[in-house]
C-alpha positions as CSV (number, residue, x, y, z in Angstrom):
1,X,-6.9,20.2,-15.9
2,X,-3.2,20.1,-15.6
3,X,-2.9,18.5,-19.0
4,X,-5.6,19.9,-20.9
5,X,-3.1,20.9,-23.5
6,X,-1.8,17.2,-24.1
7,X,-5.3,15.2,-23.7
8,X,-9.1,15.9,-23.4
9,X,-10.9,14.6,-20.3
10,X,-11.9,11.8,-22.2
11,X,-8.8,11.0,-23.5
12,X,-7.5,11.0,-19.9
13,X,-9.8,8.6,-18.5
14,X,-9.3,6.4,-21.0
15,X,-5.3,6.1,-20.2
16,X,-6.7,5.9,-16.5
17,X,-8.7,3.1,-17.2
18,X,-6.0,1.1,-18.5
19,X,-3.5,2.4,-15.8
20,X,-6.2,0.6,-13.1
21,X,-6.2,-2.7,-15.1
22,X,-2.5,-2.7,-14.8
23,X,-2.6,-2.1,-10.9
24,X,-5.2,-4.6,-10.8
25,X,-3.6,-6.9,-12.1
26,X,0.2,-5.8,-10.3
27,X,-2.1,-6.4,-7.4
28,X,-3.1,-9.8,-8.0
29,X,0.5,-10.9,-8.5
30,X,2.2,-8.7,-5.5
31,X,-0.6,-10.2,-3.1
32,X,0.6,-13.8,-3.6
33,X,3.6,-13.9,-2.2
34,X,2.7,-11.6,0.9
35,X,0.6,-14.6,3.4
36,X,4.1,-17.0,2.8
37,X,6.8,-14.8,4.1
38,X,5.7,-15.2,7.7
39,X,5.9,-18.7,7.7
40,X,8.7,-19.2,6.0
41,X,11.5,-19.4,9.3
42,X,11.9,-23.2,9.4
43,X,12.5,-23.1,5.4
44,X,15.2,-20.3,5.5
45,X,16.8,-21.3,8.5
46,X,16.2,-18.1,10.2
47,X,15.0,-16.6,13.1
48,X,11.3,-14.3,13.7
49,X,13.2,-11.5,14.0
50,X,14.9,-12.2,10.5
51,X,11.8,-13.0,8.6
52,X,10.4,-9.6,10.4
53,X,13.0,-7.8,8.9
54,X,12.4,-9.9,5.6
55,X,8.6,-8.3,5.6
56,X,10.3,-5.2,6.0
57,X,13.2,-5.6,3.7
58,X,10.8,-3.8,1.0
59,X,9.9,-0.6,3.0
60,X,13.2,0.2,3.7
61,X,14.5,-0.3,0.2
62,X,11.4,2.3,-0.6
63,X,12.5,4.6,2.6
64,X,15.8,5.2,0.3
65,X,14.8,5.4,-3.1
66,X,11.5,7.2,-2.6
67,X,12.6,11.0,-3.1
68,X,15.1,9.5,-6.0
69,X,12.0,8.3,-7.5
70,X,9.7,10.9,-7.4
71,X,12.7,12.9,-8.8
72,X,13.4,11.1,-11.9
73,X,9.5,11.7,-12.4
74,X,9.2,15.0,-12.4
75,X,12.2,15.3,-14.6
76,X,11.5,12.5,-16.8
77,X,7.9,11.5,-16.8
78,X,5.9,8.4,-16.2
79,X,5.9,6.0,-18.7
80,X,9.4,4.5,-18.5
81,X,10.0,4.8,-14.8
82,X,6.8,2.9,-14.5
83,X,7.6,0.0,-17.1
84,X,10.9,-0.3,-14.6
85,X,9.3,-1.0,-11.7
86,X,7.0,-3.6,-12.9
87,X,10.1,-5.6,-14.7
88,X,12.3,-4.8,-11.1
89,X,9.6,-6.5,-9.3
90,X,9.0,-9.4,-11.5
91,X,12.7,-10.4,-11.2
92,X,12.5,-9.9,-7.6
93,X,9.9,-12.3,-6.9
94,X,11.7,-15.0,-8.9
95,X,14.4,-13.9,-7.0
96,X,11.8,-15.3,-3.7
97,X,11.3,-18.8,-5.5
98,X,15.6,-19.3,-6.2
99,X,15.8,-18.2,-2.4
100,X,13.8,-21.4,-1.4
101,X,15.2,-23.6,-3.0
102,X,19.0,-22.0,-2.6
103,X,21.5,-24.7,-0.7
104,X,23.4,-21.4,0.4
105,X,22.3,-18.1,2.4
106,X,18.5,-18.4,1.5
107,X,17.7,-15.9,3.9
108,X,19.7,-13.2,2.8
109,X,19.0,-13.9,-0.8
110,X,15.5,-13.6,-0.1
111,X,15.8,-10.9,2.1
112,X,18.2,-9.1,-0.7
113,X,14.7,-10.1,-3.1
114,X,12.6,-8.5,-1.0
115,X,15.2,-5.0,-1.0
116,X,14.9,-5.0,-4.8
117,X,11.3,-5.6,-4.8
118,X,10.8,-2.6,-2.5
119,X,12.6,-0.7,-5.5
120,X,10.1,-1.8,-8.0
121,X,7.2,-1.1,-6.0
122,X,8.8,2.6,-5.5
123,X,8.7,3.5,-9.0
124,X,5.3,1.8,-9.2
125,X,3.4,3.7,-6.3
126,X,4.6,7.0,-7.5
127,X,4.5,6.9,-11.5
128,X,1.2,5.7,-11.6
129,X,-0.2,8.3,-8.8
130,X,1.9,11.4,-10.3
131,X,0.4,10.7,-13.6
132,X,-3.2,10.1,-12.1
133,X,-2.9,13.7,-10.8
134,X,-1.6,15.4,-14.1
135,X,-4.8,13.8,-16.0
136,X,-7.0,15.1,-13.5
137,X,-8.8,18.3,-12.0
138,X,-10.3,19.2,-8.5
139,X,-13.6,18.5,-10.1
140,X,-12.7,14.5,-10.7
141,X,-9.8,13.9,-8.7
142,X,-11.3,12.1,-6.0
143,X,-13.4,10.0,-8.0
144,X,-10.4,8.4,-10.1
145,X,-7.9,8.3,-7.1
146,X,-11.1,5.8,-5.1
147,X,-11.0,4.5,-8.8
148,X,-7.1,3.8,-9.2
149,X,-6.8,2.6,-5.4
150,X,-9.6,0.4,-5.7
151,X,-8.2,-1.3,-8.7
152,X,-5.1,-2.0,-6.9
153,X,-7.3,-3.4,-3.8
154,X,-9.3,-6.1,-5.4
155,X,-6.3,-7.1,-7.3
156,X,-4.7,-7.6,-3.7
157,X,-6.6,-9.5,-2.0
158,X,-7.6,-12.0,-5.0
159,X,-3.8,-12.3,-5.0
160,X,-3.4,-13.1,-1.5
161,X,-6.2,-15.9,-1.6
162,X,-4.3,-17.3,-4.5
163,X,-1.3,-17.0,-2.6
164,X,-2.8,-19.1,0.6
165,X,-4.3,-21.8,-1.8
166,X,-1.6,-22.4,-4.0
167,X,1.0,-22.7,-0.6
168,X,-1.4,-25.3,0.7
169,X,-1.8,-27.4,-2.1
170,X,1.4,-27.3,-4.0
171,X,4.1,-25.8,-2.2
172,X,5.5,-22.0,-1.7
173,X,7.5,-22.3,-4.5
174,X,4.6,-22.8,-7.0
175,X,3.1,-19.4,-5.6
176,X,6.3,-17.7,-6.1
177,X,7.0,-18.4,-10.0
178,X,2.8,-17.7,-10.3
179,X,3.2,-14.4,-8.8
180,X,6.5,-13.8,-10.9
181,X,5.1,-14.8,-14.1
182,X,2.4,-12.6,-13.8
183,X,4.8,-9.7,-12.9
184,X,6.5,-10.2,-16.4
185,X,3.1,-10.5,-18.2
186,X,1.8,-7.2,-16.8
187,X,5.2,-5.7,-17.8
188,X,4.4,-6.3,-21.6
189,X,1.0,-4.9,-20.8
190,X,2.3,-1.5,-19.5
191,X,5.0,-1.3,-22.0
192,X,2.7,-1.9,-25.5
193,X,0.0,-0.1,-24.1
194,X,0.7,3.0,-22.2
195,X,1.0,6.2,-24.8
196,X,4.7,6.9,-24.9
197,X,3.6,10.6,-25.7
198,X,2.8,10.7,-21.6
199,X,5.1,13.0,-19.6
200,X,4.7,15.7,-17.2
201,X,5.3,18.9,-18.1
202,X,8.0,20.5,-15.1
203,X,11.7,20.1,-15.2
204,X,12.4,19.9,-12.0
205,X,16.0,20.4,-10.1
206,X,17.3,17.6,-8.0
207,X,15.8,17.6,-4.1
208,X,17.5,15.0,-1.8
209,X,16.3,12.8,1.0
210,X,16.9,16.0,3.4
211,X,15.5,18.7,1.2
212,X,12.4,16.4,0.7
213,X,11.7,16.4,4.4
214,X,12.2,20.6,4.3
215,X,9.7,20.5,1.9
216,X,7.1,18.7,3.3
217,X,7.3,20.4,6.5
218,X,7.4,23.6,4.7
219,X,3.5,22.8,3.9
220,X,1.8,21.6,7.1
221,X,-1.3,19.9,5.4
222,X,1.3,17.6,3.3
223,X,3.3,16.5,6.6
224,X,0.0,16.3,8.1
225,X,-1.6,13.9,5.3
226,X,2.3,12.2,5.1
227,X,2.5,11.2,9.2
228,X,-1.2,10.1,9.0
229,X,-0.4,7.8,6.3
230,X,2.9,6.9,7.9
231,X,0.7,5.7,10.9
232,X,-1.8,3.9,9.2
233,X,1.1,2.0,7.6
234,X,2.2,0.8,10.6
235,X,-0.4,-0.3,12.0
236,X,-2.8,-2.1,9.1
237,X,0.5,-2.6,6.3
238,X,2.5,-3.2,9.3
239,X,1.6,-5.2,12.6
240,X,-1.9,-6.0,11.3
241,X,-0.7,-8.1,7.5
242,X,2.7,-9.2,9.7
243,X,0.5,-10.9,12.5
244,X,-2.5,-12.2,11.0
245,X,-1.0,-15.8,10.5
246,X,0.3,-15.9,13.8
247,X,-2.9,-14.7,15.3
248,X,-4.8,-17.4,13.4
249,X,-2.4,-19.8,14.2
250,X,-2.1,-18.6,18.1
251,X,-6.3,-18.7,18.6
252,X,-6.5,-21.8,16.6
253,X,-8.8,-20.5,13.6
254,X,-9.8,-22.4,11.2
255,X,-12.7,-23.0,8.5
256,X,-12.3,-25.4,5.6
257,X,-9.8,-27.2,7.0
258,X,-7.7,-24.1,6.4
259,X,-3.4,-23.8,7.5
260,X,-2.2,-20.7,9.2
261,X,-1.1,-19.4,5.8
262,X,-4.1,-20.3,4.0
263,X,-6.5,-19.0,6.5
264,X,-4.4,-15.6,6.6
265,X,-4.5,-15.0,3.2
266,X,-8.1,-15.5,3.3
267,X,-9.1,-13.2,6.1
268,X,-6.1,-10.9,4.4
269,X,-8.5,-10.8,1.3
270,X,-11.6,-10.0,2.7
271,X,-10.0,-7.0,4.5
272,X,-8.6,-6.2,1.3
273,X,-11.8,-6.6,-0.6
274,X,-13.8,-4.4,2.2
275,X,-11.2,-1.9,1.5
276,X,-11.3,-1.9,-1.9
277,X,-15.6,-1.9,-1.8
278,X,-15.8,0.7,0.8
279,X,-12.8,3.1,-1.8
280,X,-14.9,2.2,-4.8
281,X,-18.0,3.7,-3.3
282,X,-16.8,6.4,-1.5
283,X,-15.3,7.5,-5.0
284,X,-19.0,8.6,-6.1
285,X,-19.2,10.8,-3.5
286,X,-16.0,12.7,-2.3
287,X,-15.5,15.2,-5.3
288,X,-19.0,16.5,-4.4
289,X,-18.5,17.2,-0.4
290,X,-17.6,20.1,1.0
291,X,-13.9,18.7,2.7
292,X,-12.0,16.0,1.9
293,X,-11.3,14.8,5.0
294,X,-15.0,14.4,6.7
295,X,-14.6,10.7,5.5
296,X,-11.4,10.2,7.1
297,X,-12.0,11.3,10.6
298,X,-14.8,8.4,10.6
299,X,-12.5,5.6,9.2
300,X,-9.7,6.6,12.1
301,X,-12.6,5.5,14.4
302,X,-13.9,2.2,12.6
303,X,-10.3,1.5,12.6
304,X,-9.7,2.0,16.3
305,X,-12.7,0.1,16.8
306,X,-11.4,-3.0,14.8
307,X,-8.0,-3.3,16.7
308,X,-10.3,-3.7,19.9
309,X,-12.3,-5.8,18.5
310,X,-9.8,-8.2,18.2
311,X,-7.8,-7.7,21.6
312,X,-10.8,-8.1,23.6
313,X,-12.7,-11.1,21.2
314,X,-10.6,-13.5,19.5
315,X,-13.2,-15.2,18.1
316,X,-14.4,-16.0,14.2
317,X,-17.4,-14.1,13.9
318,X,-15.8,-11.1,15.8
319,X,-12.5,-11.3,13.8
320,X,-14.3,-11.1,10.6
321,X,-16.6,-8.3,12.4
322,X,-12.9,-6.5,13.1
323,X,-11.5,-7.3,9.5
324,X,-15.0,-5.5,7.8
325,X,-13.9,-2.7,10.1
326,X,-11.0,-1.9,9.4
327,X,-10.9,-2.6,5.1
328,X,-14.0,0.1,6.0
329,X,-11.4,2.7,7.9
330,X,-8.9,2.1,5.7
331,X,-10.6,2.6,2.5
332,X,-12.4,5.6,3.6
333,X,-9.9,7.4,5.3
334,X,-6.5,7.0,3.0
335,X,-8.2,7.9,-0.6
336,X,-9.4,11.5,0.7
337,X,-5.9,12.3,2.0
338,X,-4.0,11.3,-0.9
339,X,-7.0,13.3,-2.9
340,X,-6.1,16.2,-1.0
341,X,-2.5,15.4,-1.2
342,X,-2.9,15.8,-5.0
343,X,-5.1,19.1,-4.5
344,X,-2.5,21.1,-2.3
345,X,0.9,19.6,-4.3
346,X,2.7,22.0,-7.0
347,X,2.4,20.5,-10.1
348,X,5.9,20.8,-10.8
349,X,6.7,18.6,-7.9
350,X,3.9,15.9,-7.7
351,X,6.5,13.2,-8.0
352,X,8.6,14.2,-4.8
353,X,5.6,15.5,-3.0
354,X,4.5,11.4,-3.4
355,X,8.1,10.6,-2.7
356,X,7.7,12.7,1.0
357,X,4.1,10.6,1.4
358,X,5.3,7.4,0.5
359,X,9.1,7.8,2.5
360,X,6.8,8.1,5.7
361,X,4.1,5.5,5.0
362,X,7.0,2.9,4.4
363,X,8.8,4.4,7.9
364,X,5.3,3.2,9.2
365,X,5.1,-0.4,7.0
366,X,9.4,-1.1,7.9
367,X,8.6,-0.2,11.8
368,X,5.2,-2.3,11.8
369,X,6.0,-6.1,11.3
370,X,9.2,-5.3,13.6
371,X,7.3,-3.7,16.6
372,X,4.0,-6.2,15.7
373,X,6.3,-9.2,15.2
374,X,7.9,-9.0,18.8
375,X,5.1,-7.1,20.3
376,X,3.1,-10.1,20.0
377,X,5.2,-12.3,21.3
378,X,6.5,-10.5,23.8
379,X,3.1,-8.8,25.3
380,X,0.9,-10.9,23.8
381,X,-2.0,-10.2,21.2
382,X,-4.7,-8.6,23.2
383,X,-1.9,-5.7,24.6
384,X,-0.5,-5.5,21.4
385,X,-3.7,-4.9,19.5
386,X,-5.1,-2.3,22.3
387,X,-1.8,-0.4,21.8
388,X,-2.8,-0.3,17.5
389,X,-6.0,0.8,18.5
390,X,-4.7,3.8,20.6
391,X,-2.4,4.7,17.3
392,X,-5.6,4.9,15.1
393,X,-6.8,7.5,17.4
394,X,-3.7,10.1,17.0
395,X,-4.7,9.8,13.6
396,X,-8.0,10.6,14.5
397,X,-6.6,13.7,16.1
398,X,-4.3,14.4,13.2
399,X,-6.8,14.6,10.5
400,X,-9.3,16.6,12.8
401,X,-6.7,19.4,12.0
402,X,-7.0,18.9,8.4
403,X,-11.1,19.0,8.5
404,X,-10.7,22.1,10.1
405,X,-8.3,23.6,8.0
406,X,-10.3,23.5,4.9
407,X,-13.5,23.8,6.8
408,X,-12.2,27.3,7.1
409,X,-11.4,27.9,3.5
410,X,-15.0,26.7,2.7
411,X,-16.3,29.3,4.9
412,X,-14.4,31.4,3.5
């Protein structure tokens, strides 16, 4: 194990345990605000494409300050840059509930809220993932990336339930400070719990936005794992989250007396949840198979399955059907490419290899909302989905590459 030296296995998983409470609980207070922002037009004074670029405003504030990022944590370590992007995102929510209430420019102050929250979430993504892969081995890495991701996932979806009730009863606002306050909460937690001993061990020299890109390319399997998630990102982070209340809202459906927002964030959770399940117990099994990627090539399908699920049957029984679907392909095929991202990644340069994978999955969740936004409007749902559906299968084709890339090695 990378840091043998510095902890025991034992040690490690202990500091991994607490590092999935914290994304649990960063979860349930990121997931709040998320079902509001699409309905939030009339309230802003701004326009669908504005709020789009509002859903986006965080993926391209992450497009920049990814490779900076993963920089500062290969040079620095973990610990601090983490602590950073929990507090950044905790003032950038709050920054959501002044922007409703502002008598001047709300949109752009929310939209400037959502920039800085894309920062926090930035250092977030990559600290805790860089330091997930120093504490671990081949031998246990898969298990305690399903185990980190699925911490994160059931935080999400809890928060985005929260997030659709506490909009319906008492107003966006109330959701807003909620979500902020437990930002700041789980800001203390991180700071008086995480060992401040934690750092990795590489000095690394500085690698820009360009160099980054060299990099990846210069290693097919880690452009390869990077465009897949890209992809993904635009189509489940993307159009999927960005036009779920607008679907709702557009086929009229409804339980519990349910609005748009509250019925979104609802169906948003039980993807999330089916995500987070399907992660959790395809953790017990991937550091035992042969390749990482068998998993993934079947979640591509369920996932190109889902989308035409719902362009062909707009109906409640089949949307839930689709939403089982695709948490399924989405929680079995991202967690044995970031595994195997972690497996083929210098140690030395964990941080900016993340910074590569996560600069291309937010190109995919910054594109997504705006192509999903106007797609649907423009060409309707059932188009729009069937054109999703045909993205999940490049993916498909992608990670066949991958399978038989290391299917070779193991032959080998």
């Amino acid at each position: 194990m990378d840091s043998q030296s510095e902890f025991s296995r034992k040690q490690a998983d202990k500091i991994l345990l607490l590092l999935g409470v914290i994304f649990f609980l960063n979860g349930l207070g990121s997931g709040v605000a998320f079902p509001i922002i699409p309905l939030l037009g009339p309230i802003l004074g701004v326009s669908p494409f504005f709020i789009s670029m509002i859903i986006s405003g965080n993926r391209i504030s992450r497009v920049i300050f990814n490779t900076a990022v993963g920089e500062l944590v290969d040079r620095y370590g973990c610990r601090g840059p983490l602590i950073i992007g929990l507090l950044i995102k905790a003032l950038s929510v709050a920054g959501f509930s002044l922007s409703t209430i502002s008598p001047v420019i709300p949109g752009y102050l929310f939209f400037i809220s959502r920039f800085f929250y894309g920062i926090g979430s930035a250092f977030g993504f990559i600290t805790v993932y860089a330091l997930m892969f120093h504490l671990t081995d081949t031998g246990n890495r898969g298990s305690r990336t399903a185990y980190i991701r699925t911490a994160g996932l059931f935080g999400l979806p809890a928060g985005l339930f929260i997030g659709g009730l506490l909009s319906d009863y008492f107003g966006y606002n109330v959701a807003f400070i909620f979500s902020a306050a437990s930002l700041f909460i789980f800001t203390l937690i991180a700071y008086y719990l995480i060992p401040r001993r934690i750092e990795t061990t590489a000095k690394a020299s500085v690698v820009g936005p360009v160099k980054a890109v060299k990099l990846a390319i210069s290693d097919s399997r880690v452009l390869k794992i990077s465009v897949c998630n890209m992809l993904e990102w635009f189509s489940v982070q993307g159009v999927f989250l960005a036009t779920t209340a607008l679907y709702v809202q557009h086929y009229n459906v409804n339980i519990f007396g349910l609005q748009p927002e509250g019925m979104s964030g609802l169906l948003m959770g039980v993807m999330m949840f089916t995500k987070g399940l399907s992660t959790l117990i395809l953790g017990r099994f991937i550091d035992n198979a042969d390749t990482r990627t068998a998993y993934s090539l079947a979640g591509a399908l369920l996932g190109a399955l889902a989308f035409i699920v719902w362009a062909v049957w707009p109906s409640l029984i089949m949307i839930v059907i689709g939403l089982l679907l695709l948490g399924t392909c989405s929680g079995i095929m991202s967690s044995p490419l970031l595994t195997l991202l972690g497996d083929v990644s210098r140690p030395d340069l964990r941080g900016r290899t993340l910074g590569i994978y996560r600069v291309f999955g937010d190109m995919g969740g910054m594109l997504g909302p705006l192509f999903g936004v106007n797609m649907a409007e423009w060409l309707g749902f059932p188009l729009t989905f069937s054109i999703i559906a045909g993205v999940m299968f490049v993916i498909f084709f992608i990670i066949m590459s991958l399978y038989r890339s290391e299917l070779s090695l193991v032959r080998n």
